[in-house]
C-alpha positions as CSV (number, residue, x, y, z in Angstrom):
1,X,-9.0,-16.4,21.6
2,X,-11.9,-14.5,23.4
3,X,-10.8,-11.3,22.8
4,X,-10.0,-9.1,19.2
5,X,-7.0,-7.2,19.3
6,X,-9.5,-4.4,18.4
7,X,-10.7,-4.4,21.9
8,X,-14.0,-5.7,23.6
9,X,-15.8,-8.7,22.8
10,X,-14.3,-10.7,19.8
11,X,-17.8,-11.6,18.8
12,X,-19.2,-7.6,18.8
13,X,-16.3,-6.5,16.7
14,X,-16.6,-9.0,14.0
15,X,-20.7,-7.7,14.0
16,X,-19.2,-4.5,13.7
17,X,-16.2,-5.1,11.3
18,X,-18.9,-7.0,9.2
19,X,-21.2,-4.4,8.3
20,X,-19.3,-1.4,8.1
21,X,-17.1,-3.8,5.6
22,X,-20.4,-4.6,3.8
23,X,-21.5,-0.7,4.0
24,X,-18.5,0.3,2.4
25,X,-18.4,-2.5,-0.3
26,X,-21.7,-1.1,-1.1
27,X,-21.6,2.7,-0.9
28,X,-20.0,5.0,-3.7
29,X,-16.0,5.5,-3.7
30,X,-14.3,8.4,-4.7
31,X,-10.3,9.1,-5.8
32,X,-8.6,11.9,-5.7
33,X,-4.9,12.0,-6.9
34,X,-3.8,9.9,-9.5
35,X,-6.4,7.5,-9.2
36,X,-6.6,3.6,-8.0
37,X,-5.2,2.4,-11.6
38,X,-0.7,2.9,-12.1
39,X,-1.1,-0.5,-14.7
40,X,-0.1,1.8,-17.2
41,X,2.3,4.6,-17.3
42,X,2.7,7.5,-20.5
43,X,5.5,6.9,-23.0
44,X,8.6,9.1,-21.7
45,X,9.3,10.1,-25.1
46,X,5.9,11.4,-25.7
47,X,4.7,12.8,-23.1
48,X,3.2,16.5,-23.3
49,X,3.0,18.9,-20.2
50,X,-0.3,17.7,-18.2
51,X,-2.4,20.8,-16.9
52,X,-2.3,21.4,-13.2
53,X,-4.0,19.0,-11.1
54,X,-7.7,19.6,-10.1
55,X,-8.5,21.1,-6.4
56,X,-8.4,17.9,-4.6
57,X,-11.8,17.7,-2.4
58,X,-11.6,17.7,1.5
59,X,-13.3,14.8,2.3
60,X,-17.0,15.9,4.2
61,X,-16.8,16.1,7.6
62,X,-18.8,12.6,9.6
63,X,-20.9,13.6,12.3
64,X,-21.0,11.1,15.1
65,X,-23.2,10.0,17.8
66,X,-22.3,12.2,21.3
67,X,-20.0,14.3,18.9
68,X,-17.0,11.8,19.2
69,X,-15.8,10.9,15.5
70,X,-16.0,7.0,15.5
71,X,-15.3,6.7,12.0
72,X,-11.4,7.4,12.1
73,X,-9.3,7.4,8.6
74,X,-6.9,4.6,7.3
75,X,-3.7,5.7,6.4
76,X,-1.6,3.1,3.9
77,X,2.3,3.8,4.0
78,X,3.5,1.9,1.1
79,X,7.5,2.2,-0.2
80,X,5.5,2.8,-3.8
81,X,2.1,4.9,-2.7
82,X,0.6,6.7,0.1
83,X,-2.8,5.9,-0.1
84,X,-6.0,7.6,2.8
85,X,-9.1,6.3,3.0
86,X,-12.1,8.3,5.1
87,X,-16.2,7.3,4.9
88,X,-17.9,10.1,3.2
89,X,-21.3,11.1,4.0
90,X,-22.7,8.7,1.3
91,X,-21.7,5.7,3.3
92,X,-18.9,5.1,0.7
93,X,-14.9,5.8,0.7
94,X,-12.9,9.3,0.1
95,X,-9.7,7.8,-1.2
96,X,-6.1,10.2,-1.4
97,X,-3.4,8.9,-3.5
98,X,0.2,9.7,-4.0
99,X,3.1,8.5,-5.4
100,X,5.8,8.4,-2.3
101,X,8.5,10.3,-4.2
102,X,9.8,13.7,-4.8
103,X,12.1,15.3,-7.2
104,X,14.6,18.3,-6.5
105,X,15.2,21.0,-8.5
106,X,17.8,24.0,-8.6
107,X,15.6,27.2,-7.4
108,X,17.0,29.6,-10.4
109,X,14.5,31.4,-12.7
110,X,15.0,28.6,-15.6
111,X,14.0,26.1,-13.6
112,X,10.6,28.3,-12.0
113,X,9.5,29.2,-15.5
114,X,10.0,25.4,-16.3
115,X,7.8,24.5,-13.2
116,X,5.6,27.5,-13.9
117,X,4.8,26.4,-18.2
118,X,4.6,22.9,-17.4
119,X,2.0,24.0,-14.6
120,X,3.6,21.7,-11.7
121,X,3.4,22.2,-7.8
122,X,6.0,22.6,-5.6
123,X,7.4,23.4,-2.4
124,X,11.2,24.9,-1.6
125,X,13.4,23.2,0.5
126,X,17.1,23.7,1.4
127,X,17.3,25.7,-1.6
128,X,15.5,23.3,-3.8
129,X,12.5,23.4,-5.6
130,X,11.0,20.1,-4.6
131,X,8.4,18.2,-6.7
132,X,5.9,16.0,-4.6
133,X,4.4,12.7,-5.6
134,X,2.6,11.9,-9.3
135,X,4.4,15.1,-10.7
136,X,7.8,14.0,-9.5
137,X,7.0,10.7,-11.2
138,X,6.1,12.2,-14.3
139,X,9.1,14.5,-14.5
140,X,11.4,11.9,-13.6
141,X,10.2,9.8,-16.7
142,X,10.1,13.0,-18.8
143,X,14.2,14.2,-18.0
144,X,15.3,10.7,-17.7
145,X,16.0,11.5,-13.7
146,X,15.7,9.0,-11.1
147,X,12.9,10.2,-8.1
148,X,14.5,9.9,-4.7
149,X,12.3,7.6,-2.2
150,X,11.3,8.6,1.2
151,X,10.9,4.6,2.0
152,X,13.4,1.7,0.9
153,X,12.6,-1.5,1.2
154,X,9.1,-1.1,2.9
155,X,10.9,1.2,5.8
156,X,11.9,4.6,5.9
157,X,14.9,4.9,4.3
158,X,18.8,5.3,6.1
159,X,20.5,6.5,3.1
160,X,17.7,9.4,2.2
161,X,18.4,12.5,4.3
162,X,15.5,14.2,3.3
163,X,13.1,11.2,3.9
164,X,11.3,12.5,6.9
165,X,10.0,16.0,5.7
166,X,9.0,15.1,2.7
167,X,7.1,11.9,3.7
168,X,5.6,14.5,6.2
169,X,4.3,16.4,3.4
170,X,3.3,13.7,1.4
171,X,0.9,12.4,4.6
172,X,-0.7,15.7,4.9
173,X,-1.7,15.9,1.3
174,X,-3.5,12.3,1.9
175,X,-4.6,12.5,4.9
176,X,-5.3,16.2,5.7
177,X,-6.5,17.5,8.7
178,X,-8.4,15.3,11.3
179,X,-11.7,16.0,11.4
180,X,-12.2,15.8,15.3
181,X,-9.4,16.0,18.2
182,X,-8.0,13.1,18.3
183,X,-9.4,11.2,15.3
184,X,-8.0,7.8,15.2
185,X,-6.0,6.9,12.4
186,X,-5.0,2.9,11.5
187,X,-1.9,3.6,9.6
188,X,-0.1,0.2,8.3
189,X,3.3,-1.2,9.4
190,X,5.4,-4.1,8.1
191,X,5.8,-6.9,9.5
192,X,9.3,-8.6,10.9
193,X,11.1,-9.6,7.7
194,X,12.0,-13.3,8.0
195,X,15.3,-13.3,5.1
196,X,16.6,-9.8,6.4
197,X,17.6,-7.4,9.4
198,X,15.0,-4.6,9.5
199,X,14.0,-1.9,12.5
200,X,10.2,-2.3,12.6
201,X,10.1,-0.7,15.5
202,X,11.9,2.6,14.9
203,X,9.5,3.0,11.6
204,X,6.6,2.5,13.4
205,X,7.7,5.3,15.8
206,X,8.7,7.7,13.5
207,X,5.0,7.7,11.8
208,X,3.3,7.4,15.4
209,X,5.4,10.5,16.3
210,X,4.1,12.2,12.7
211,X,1.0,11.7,12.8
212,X,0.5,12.7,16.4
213,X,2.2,16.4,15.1
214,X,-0.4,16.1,13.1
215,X,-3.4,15.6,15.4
216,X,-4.1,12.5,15.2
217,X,-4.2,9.2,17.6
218,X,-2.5,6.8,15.4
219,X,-2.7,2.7,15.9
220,X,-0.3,0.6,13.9
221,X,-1.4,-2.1,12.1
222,X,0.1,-4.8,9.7
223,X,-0.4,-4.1,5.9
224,X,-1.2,-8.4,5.4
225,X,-3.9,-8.1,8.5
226,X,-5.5,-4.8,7.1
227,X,-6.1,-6.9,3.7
228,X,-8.0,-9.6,6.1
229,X,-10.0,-6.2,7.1
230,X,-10.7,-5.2,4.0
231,X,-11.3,-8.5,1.5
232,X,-12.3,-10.9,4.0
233,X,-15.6,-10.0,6.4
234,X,-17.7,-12.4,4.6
235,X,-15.5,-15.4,6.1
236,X,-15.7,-13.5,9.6
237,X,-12.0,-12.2,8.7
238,X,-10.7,-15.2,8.3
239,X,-8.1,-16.0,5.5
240,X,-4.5,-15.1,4.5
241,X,-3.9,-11.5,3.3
242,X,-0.8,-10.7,1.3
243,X,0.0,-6.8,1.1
244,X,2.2,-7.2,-2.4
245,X,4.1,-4.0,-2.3
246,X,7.2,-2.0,-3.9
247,X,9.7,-2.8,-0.5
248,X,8.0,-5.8,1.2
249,X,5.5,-8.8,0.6
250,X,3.7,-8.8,3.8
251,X,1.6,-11.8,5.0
252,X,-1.3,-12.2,7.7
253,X,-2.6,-15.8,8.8
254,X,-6.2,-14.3,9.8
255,X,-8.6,-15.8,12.6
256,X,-11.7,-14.1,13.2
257,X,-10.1,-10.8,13.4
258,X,-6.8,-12.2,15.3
259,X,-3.5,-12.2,13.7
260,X,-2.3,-16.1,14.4
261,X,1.2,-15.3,12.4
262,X,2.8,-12.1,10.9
263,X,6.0,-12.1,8.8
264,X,7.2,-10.1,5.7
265,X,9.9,-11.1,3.0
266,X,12.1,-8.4,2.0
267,X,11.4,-8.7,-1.3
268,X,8.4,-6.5,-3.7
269,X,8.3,-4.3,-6.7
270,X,11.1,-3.0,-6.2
271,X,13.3,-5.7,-6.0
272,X,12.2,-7.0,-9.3
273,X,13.0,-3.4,-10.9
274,X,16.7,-3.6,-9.5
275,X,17.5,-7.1,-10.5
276,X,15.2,-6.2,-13.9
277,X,17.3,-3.2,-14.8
278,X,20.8,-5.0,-13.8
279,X,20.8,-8.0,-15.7
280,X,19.8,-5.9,-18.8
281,X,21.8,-2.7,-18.6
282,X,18.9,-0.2,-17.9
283,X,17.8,2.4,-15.4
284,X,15.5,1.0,-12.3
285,X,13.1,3.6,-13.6
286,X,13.0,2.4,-17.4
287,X,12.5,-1.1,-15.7
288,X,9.6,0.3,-13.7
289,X,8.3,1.7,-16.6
290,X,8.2,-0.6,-18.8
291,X,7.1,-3.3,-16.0
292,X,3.5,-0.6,-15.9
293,X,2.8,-0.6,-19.4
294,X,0.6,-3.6,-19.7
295,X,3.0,-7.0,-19.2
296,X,1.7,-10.3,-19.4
297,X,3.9,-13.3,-17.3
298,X,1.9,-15.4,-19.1
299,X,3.0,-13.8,-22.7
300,X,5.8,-11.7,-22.4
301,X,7.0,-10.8,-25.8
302,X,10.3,-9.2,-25.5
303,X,13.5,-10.0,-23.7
304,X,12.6,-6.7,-21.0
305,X,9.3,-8.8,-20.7
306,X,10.7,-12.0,-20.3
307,X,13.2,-10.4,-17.8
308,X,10.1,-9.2,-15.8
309,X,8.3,-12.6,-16.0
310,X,11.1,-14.3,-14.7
311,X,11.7,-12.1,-11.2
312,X,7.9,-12.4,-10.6
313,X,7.9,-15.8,-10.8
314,X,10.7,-16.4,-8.7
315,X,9.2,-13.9,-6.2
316,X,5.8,-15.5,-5.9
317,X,7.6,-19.1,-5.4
318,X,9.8,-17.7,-3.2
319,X,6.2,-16.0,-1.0
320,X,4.9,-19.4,-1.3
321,X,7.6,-21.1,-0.4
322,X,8.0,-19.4,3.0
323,X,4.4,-19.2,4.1
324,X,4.2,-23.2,3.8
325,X,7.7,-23.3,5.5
326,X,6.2,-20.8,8.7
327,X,2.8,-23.1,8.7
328,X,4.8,-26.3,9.4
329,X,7.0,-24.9,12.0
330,X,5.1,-22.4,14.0
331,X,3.2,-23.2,17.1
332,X,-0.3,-22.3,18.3
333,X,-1.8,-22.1,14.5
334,X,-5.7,-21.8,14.0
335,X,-7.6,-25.0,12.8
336,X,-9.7,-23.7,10.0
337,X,-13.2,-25.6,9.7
338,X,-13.9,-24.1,6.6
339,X,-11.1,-24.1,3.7
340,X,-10.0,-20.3,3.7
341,X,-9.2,-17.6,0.8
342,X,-5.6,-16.0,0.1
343,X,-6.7,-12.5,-1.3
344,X,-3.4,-10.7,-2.9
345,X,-3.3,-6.9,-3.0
346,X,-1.0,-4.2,-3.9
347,X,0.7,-2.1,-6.4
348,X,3.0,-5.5,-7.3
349,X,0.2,-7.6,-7.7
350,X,-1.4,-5.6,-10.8
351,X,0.6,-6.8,-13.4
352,X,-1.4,-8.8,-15.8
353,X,-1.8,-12.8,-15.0
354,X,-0.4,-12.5,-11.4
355,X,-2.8,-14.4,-9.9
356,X,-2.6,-17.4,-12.3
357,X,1.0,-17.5,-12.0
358,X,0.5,-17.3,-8.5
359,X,-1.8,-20.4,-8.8
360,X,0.7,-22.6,-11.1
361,X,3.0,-22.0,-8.2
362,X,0.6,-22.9,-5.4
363,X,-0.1,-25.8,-7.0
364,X,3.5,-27.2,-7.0
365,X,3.6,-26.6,-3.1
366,X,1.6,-29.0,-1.2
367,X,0.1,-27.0,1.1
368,X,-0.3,-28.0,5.2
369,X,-4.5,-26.3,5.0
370,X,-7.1,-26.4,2.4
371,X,-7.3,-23.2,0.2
372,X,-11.1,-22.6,-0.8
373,X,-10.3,-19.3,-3.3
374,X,-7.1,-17.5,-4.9
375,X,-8.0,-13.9,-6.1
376,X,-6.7,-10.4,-6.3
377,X,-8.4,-7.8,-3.9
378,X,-11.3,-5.9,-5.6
379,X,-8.9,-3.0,-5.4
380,X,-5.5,-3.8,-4.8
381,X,-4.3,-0.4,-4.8
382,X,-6.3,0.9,-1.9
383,X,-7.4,-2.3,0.1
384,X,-4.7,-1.5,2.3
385,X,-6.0,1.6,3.1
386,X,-9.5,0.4,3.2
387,X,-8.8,-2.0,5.7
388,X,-7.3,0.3,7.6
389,X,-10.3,2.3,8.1
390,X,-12.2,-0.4,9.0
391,X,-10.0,-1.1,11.8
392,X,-10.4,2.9,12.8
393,X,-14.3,2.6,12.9
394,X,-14.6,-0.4,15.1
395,X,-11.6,0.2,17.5
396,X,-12.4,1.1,20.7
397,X,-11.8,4.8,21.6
C-alpha cells in the first residue's frame, strides 16, 4: 500500500489532499442553480410562474504556478442531480446544480407564449421545445407530467433515446468551459452493483468521451471514494463513504486515500419512489414529491408517509446488510487501528431522521470493525462533487 491511486508518494498526497480539504472547509462557498437544499419542494397546486433564473456566474478563472491549472473541477453525475464544483479565487467552492431531467414540448406558438409568460429557458430539439433541469422539474409538477431521465438506475439510460444530448447539455451548464487546455476534471462513476447486471464500463466511456468534446481530461472516480475525499481528511481518508443517490447506493471501504473495496446496490431514491407510488396508486412524481416536503421516518403521519418510512428502512438494512456481508467474505481488507467514521451523503440521505434510522439499523448488525462516528456529510448534496475536486487538485498531471 505505498502508493495512492492518485499517483506519487501515498504519504505527499494525503499532505496534499489534507489541506486543500481543510482550505476548502474553510473558505466561502457559493451555489448557483437551484441551490444545495431539494428537502422541500412547492405545492403543485399552488405554484405561481417563478421569474427567469438569474445569470449564473462563470466561476473566476485560477491562476496556477508555471501557467498549468492544477486545480481541476469535480464533476458529480448523479441519476437525480448534476452537481460542479471549481475553487474560486477566495480559496472556497463555485458549486453548479441541476436537476438531471428535461421536459419536451410541442414547438407551436401556444406552447412559445406559454414558455415565453411563464419566463422559462429552453432549447429545440427534433421539433421539440425542450426544458432543461430545475424548470423541467417545476413544470412537470405544475402539468402533472412526468420529466424524462437522461440516467436510470445510476447509469445512462437504455430505454431514453434522447439521453445523451441532453445530459450533454446539462454538463455544459455545470460545468462550463475549462478554464485551461486540458483541465482535469474528476467526474464520479458507480461502482459494480452487487444484486444486478449493470455496464459500468460503457457509462464511464460515454462521459470520458463527453467530456473530452468538451475540453477536458477527465478521470473517473467512484461516487462512495469521492465522499472519503471530501468528509474524511481529518482521519487521513480513512472511513466508509456511502454516495446515497436517486439510481444507486454506492459504498467505499477507505484506506489512506486507497479504495480497499468498491460495490454499489442497485437500489436509491428512486427505487423507493416506484415501489412508494405502486403500492399506493400514485404517480412516481407525486411520490417524489411528497417524499421532499419535509418527512420524518421517525414520525410519519400519514399512510404516504408511512409508505415512505417503510422503503427507507428496508433500504438502509438492506445497505447494511451487504456491507457486513462483503467485510466477512472479501480478502485483503485494511486493519483499522483507529475505529473509523461512515459518513452518508446524497440527495436520498436528506430526508429527515436518516441517520438515526440508519443507526437503529446498524445497531442490530454486529459489525466485523469498530465504528467510531455515524453522520450525514456537511453537505450531502454536493460532497460528491466536492470530493471530486479534491481529487482533481492533487492528481498528478
Amino acid at each position: 500500500m505505498g502508493e495512492s491511486f492518485l499517483g506519487g508518494n501515498l504519504d505527499e498526497a494525503l499532505e496534499r489532499g489534507m489541506k486543500l480539504a481543510s482550505s476548502l472547509s474553510g473558505g466561502q462557498s457559493a451555489t448557483t442553480a437551484s441551490g444545495p437544499a431539494r428537502s422541500a419542494a412547492p405545492d403543485p397546486a399552488s405554484t405561481q410562474p417563478a421569474p427567469a433564473p438569474a445569470a449564473r456566474p462563470v466561476a473566476p478563472r485560477v491562476t496556477a504556478p508555471q501557467g498549468r491549472v492544477t486545480l481541476g473541477k469535480g464533476l458529480d453525475i448523479g441519476t437525480a442531480n448534476l452537481v460542479g464544483a471549481v475553487q474560486n479565487e477566495q480559496g472556497g467552492i463555485t458549486i453548479k446544480m441541476e436537476r438531471n431531467a428535461f421536459i419536451d414540448i410541442n414547438e407551436d406558438v401556444h406552447s412559445k407564449n406559454l414558455l415565453t409568460r411563464l419566463k422559462v429557458p429552453y432549447v429545440i430539439h427534433k421539433k421539440k421545445m425542450i426544458v432543461l433541469g430545475d424548470e423541467a422539474f417545476s413544470l412537470a409538477n405544475i402539468f402533472a407530467r412526468e420529466t424524462r431521465r437522461p440516467m436510470k438506475d445510476g447509469l445512462i439510460s437504455p430505454s431514453e433515446t434522447d439521453a445523451l444530448t441532453m445530459i450533454k447539455l446539462l454538463i455544459e451548464k455545470v460545468l462550463g468551459e475549462p478554464q485551461g487546455e486540458g483541465e482535469i476534471v474528476f467526474f464520479s462513476v458507480p461502482a459494480e452493483p452487487i444484486d444486478k447486471p449493470a455496464n459500468v464500463i460503457y457509462h464511464q466511456g460515454i462521459f470520458e468521451g463527453l467530456l473530452k468534446k468538451l475540453g477536458y481530461n477527465p478521470r473517473p472516480m467512484n461516487e462512495g471514494h469521492s465522499v472519503v475525499f471530501s468528509e474524511l481528511a481529518d482521519q487521513n481518508f480513512s472511513g466508509i463513504g456511502i454516495s446515497c443517490g436517486g439510481g444507486m447506493f454506492n459504498v467505499c471501504v477507505s484506506f489512506k486515500t486507497i479504495p480497499a473495496l468498491t460495490f454499489s446496490i442497485a437500489r436509491g431514491g428512486d427505487w423507493i419512489d416506484k415501489n412508494v407510488a405502486t403500492v399506493l396508486g400514485l404517480p412516481v412524481s407525486k411520490a417524489c414529491y411528497i417524499k421532499e416536503q419535509g418527512v420524518d421516518l421517525r414520525n410519519p403521519h400519514s399512510r404516504e408517509e408511512e409508505a415512505i418510512a417503510i422503503y427507507y428502512r428496508n433500504l438502509i438494512h438492506y445497505t447494511l446488510t451487504n456491507i457486513k456481508q462483503r467485510f466477512l467474505t472479501s480478502s485483503g481488507m485494511p486493519e483499522f487501528p483507529e475505529p473509523i467514521d461512515i459518513v452518508c451523503s446524497g440527495g436520498t440521505s436528506l430526508i429527515n431522521g436518516f441517520i438515526d434510522v440508519f443507526k437503529d439499523e446498524f445497531s442490530k448488525l454486529e459489525f466485523p470493525i469498530a465504528i467510531r462516528e455515524i453522520r450525514r456529510a456537511k453537505d450531502a448534496l454536493t460532497s460528491v462533487a466536492k470530493g471530486c475536486l479534491v481529487a482533481a487538485a492533487i492528481a498528478e498531471p
